[in-house]
Backbone as CSV, one residue per row, in Angstrom:
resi,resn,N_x,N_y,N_z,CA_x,CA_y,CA_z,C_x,C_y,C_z
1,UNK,129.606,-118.983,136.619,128.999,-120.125,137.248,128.155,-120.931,136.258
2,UNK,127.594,-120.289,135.341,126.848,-120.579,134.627,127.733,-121.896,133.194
3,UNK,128.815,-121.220,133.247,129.318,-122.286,132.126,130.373,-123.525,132.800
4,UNK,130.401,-123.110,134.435,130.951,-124.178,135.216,129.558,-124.963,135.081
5,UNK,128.608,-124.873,135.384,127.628,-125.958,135.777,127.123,-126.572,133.892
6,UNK,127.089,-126.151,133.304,126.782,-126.124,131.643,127.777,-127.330,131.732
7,UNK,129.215,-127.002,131.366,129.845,-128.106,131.485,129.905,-129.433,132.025
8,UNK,129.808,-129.291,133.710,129.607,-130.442,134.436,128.614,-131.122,133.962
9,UNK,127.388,-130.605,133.849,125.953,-131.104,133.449,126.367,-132.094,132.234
10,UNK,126.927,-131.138,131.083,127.614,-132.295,129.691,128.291,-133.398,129.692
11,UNK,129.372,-133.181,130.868,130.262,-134.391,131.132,129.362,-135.464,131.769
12,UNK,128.247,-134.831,132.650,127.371,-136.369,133.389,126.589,-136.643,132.177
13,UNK,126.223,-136.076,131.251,124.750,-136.722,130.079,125.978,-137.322,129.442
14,UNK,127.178,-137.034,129.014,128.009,-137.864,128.187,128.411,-139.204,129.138
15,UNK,128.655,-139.160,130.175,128.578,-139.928,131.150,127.213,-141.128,131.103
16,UNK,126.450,-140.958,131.218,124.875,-141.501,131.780,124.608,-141.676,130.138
17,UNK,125.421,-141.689,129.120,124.686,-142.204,127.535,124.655,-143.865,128.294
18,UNK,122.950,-143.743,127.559,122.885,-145.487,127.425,121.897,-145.912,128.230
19,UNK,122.184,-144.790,129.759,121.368,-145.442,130.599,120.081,-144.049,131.286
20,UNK,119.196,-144.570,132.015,117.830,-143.646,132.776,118.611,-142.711,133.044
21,UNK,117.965,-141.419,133.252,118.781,-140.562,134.154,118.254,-139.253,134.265
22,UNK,118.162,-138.531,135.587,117.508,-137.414,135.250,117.912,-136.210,135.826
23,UNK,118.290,-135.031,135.160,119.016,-134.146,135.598,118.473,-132.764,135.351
24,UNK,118.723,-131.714,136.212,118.450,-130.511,136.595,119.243,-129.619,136.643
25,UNK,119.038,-128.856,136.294,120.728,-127.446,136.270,119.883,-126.134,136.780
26,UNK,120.099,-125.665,137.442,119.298,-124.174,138.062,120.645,-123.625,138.541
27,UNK,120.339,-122.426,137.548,121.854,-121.375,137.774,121.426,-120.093,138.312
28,UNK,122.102,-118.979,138.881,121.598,-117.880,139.634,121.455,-116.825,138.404
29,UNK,121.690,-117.263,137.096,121.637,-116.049,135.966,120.124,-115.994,135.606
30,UNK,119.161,-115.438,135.311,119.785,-114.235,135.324,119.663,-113.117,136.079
31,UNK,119.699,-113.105,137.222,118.985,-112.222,138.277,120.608,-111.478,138.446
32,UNK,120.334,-110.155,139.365,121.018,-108.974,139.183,122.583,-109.685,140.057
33,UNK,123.682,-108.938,139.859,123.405,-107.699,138.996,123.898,-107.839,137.868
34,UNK,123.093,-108.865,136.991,123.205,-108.968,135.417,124.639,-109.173,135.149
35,UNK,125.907,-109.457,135.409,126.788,-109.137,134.800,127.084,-110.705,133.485
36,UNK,127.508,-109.854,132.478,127.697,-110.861,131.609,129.232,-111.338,131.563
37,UNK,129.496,-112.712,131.010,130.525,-113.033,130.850,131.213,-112.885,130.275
38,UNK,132.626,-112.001,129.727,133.191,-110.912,129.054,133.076,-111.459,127.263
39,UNK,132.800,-112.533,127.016,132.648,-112.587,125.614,131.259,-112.791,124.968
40,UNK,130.450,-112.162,126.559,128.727,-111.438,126.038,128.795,-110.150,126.319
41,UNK,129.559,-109.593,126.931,129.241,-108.384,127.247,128.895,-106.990,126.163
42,UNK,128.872,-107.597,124.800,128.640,-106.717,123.946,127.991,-107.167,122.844
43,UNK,127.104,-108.172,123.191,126.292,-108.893,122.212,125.116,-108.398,122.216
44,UNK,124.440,-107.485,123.121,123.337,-106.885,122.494,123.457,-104.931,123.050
45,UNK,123.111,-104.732,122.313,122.584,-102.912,122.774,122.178,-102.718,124.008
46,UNK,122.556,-101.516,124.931,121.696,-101.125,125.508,120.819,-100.201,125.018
């Protein structure tokens, strides 16, 4: 969800170049149950 809304968010600021605009992104990460997206899932130690 997190890199669906990342994206959208990019396409509207690439969108809105030029002009006012003000935008907000609130994603449900990182609250449980933690799962990472398979090309984080081994980026840090447990």
């Amino acid at each position: 969800m997190a890199d669906v809304l990342s994206d959208l968010a990019a396409g509207f600021i690439r969108q809105a170049a030029g002009t006012p605009f003000m935008i907000e992104i609130a994603t449900f990460a990182p609250h449980a149950p933690y799962t990472p997206a398979p090309r984080d899932a081994d980026a840090l130690s447990s």
